[in-house]
C-alpha positions as CSV (number, residue, x, y, z in Angstrom):
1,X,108.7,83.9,107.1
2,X,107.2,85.0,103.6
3,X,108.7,88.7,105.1
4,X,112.0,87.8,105.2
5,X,112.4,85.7,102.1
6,X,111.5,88.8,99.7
7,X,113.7,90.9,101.8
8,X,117.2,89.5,100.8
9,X,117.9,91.6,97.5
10,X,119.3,94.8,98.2
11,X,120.1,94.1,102.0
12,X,123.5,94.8,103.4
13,X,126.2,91.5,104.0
14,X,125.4,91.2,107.7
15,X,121.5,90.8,106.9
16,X,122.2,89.0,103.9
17,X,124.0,86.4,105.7
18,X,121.7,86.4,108.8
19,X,119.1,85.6,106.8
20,X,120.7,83.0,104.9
21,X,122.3,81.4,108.5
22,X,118.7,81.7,109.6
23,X,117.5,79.7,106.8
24,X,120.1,76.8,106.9
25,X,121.7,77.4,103.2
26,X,125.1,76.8,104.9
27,X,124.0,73.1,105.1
28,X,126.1,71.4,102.2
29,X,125.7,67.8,101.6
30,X,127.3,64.3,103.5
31,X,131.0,64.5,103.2
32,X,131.4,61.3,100.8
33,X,128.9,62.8,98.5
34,X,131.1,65.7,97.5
35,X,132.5,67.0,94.3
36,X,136.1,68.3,95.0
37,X,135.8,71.5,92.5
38,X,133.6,72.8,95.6
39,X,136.3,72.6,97.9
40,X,137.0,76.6,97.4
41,X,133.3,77.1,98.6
42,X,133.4,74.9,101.9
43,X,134.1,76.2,104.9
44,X,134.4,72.8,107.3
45,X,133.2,69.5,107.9
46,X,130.7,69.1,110.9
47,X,129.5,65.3,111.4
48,X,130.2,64.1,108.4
49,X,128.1,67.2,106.8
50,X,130.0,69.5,104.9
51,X,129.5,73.2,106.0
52,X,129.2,76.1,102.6
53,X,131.0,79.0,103.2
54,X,128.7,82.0,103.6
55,X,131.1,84.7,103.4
56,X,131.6,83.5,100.3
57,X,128.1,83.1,99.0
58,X,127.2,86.7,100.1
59,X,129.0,88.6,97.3
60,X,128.4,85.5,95.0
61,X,124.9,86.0,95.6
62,X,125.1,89.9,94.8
63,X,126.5,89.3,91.8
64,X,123.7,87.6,90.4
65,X,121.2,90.2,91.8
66,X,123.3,92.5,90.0
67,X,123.1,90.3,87.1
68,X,119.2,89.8,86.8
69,X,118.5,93.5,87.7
70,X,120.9,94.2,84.8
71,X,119.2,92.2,82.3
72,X,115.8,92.7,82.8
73,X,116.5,96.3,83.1
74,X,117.0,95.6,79.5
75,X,113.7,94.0,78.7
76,X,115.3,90.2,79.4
77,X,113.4,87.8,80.8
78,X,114.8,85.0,83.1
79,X,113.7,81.8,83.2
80,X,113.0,80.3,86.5
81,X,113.9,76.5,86.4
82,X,113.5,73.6,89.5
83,X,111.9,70.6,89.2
84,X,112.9,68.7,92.3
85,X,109.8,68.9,94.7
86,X,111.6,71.1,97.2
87,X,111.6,73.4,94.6
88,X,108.3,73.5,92.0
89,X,105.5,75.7,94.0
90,X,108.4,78.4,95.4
91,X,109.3,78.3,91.6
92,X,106.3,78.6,90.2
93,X,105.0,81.1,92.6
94,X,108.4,83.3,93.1
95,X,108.5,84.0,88.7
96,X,104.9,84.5,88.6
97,X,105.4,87.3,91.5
98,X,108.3,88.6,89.4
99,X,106.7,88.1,85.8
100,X,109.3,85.7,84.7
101,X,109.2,82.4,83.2
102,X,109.5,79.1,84.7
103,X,109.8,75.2,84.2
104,X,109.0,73.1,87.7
105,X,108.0,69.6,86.4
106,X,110.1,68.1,83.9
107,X,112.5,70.4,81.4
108,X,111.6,69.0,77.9
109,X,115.0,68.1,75.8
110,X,115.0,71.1,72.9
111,X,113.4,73.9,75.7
112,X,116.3,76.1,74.2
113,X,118.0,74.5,71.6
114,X,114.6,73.6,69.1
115,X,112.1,76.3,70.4
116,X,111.0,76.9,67.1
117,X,109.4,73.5,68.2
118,X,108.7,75.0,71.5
119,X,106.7,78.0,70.3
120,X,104.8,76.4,68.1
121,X,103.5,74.1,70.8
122,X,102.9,77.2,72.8
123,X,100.6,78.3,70.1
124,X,98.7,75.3,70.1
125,X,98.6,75.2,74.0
126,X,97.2,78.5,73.5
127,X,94.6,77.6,70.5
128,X,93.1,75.0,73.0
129,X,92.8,77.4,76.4
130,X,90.7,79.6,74.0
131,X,88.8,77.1,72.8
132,X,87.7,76.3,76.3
133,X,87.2,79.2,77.3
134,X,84.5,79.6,74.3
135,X,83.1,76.2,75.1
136,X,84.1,74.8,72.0
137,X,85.0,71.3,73.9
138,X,81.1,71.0,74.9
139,X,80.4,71.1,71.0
140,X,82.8,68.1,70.1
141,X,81.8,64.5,70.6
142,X,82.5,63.3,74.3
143,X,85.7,61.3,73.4
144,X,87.6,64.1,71.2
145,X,86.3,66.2,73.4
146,X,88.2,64.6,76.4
147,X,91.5,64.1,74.4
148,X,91.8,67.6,73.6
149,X,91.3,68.4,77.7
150,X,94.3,65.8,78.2
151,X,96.6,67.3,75.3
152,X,95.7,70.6,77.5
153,X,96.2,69.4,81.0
154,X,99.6,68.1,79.6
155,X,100.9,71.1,78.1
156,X,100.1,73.4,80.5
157,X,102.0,71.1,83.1
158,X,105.3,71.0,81.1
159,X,104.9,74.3,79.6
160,X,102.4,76.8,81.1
161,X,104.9,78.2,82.4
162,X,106.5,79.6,79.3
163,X,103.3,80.4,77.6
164,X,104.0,84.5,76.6
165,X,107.8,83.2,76.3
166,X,108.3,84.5,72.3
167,X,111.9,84.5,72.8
168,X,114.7,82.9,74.4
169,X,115.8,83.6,78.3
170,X,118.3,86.9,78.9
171,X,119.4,84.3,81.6
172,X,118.5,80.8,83.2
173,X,118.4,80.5,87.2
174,X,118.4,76.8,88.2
175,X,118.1,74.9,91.7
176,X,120.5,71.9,92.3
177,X,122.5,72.4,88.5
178,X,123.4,68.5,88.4
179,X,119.5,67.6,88.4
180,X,119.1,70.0,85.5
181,X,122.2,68.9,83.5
182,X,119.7,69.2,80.1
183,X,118.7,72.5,80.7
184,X,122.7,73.8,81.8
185,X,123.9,72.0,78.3
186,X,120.9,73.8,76.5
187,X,121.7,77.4,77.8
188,X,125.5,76.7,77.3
189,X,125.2,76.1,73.7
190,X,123.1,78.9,73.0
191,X,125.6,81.3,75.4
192,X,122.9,82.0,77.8
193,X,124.1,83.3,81.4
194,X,123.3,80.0,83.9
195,X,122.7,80.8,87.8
196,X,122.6,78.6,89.7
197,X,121.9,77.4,93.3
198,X,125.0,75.1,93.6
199,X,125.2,72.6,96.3
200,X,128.5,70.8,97.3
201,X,127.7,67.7,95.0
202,X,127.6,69.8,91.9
203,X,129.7,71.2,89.4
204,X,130.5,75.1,90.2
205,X,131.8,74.9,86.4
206,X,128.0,74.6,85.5
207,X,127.4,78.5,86.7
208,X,128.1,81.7,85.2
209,X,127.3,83.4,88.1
210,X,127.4,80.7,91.2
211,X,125.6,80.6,94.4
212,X,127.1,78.1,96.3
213,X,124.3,77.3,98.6
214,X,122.2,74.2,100.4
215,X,119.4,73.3,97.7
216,X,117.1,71.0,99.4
217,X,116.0,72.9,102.3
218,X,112.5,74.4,101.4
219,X,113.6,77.6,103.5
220,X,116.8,78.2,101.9
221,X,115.4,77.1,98.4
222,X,112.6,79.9,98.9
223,X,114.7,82.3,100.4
224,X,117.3,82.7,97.7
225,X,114.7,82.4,95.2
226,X,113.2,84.9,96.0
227,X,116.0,86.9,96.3
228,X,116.3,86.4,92.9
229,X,112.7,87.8,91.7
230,X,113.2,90.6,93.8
231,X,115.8,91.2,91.1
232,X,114.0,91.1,88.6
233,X,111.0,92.7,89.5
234,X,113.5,95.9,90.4
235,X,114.9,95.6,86.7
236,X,111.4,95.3,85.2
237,X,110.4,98.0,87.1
238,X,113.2,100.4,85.7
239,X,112.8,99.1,82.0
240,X,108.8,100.4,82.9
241,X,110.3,103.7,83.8
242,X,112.7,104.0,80.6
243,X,109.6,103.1,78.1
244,X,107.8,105.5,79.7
245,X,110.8,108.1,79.3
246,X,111.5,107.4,75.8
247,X,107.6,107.3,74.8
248,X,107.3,111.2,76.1
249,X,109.6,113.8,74.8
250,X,111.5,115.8,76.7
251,X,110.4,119.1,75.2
252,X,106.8,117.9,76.1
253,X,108.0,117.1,79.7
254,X,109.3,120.4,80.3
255,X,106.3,122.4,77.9
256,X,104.1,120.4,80.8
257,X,105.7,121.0,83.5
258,X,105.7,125.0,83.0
259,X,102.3,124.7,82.0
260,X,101.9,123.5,86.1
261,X,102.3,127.0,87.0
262,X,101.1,128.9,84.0
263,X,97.9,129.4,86.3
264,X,100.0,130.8,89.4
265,X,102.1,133.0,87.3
266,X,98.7,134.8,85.8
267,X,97.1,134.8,89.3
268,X,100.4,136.2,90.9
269,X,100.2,139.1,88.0
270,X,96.5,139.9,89.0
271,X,97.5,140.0,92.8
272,X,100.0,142.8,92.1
273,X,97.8,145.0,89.5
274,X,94.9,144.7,92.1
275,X,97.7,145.9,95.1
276,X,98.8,148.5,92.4
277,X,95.7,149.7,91.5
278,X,95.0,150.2,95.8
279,X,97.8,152.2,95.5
280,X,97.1,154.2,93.0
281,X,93.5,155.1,94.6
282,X,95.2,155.9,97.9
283,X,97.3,158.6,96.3
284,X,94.6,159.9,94.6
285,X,92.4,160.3,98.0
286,X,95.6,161.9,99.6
287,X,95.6,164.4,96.9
């Protein structure tokens, strides 16, 4: 299963949408639970279930890989965000894989909009993993000792997964948008690109770039998820690639790369003075 999720991003439309018929995404929510600005993005109504249109969700879906390959190609980050239970260890664990950031318990009002605020207690979540890991704790009296481990425990649930964040998101991907209306009306006041896995009770105004998909299935949740670190570890990977590029200049990369057959170019010039010289001698013998 863990094969086929990381295997999404990249794949042609009839794999693409194998996989994501495979992994029920096309399941939209009960009929009477709709929101009519989905109506483009359903495809029928199936026992009082509404059915997502795949064909449309394909491209959708390509357009965001495009999106986050793009901007971390760039040295972006995104910032992984789903804090419905469906959703918390496939986000955690799919942005740790890709080296993004992520938020899966609760998204803390001023995540975007105040994180001057935000760094700061980054910082001081930071301060107190180094003081344990010193065993500073064991010096303090038993009581401070085990507020300070609280304070810790706490801030690494609600933000450990921003901790080397020192600047905001290139873009924000979010399961189920209308759970995570805070973080949506954060990232649009600051202009920050929202995708979003958007099931058919939501708002497809609430994406940039919209995925119009079943987000409560563990299996589709982890699926398109991890389409979406496959993304960005492609886009990381080619920022690598530039940095590298940029850090070496070109007249050294083409000095080095004669110097790779400096060596066969004197042996090559030995090989025909020795042949030349038994040539010579031959001559000489004839004569």
């Amino acid at each position: 299963m863990e094969t086929t999720a990381t295997s999404i991003h990249g794949q042609p439309p009839g794999v693409t949408l194998k996989a994501l018929l495979e992994a029920g995404v096309h399941f939209g929510h009960q009929a009477k639970r709709w929101n009519p600005k989905m109506k483009p993005y359903i495809f029928a109504e199936r026992n009082g279930i509404h059915i997502i249109d795949l064909q449309q969700t394909v491209p959708l879906l390509a357009a965001a890989h495009d999106f986050v390959v793009d901007a971390t190609s760039r040295g972006g980050k995104i910032l992984f965000v789903g804090t419905k239970k469906q959703a918390q260890d496939v986000v955690e664990r799919e942005a740790k894989r890709s080296g993004q950031y992520y938020v899966n318990r609760r998204w803390l009002g001023g995540t975007l909009t105040n994180f001057v605020t935000i760094r700061n207690r980054l910082r001081y979540m930071k301060q107190l993993q180094a003081e344990l890991a010193r065993g500073a704790f064991d010096q303090l009296p038993k009581q401070e000792a085990a507020g300070k481990m609280a304070e810790l425990e706490r801030l690494e649930r609600t933000l450990g997964g921003m901790r080397d964040m020192t600047q905001l998101p290139a873009g924000i991907f979010i399961i189920d948008p209308k759970r995570e209306q805070l973080a949506v009306h954060e990232a649009r006041r600051l202009s920050i690109p929202v995708i979003a896995v958007t099931d058919t009770n939501c708002d497809p105004d609430d994406a940039d770039f919209l995925i119009p998909a079943n987000d409560d299935a563990i299996r589709a949740v982890r699926l398109l998820t991890a389409g979406i670190a496959d993304a960005a570890i492609e886009g990381q990977t080619r920022y690598e690639i530039a940095q590298v590029d940029r850090e070496i200049p070109a007249e050294s990369r083409r000095s080095d790369f004669a110097d790779l057959f400096a060596g066969e170019d004197d042996g090559a010039d030995l090989v025909t003075a020795d042949v030349g010289a038994g040539a010579d001698g031959e001559a000489q013998d004839q004569l």
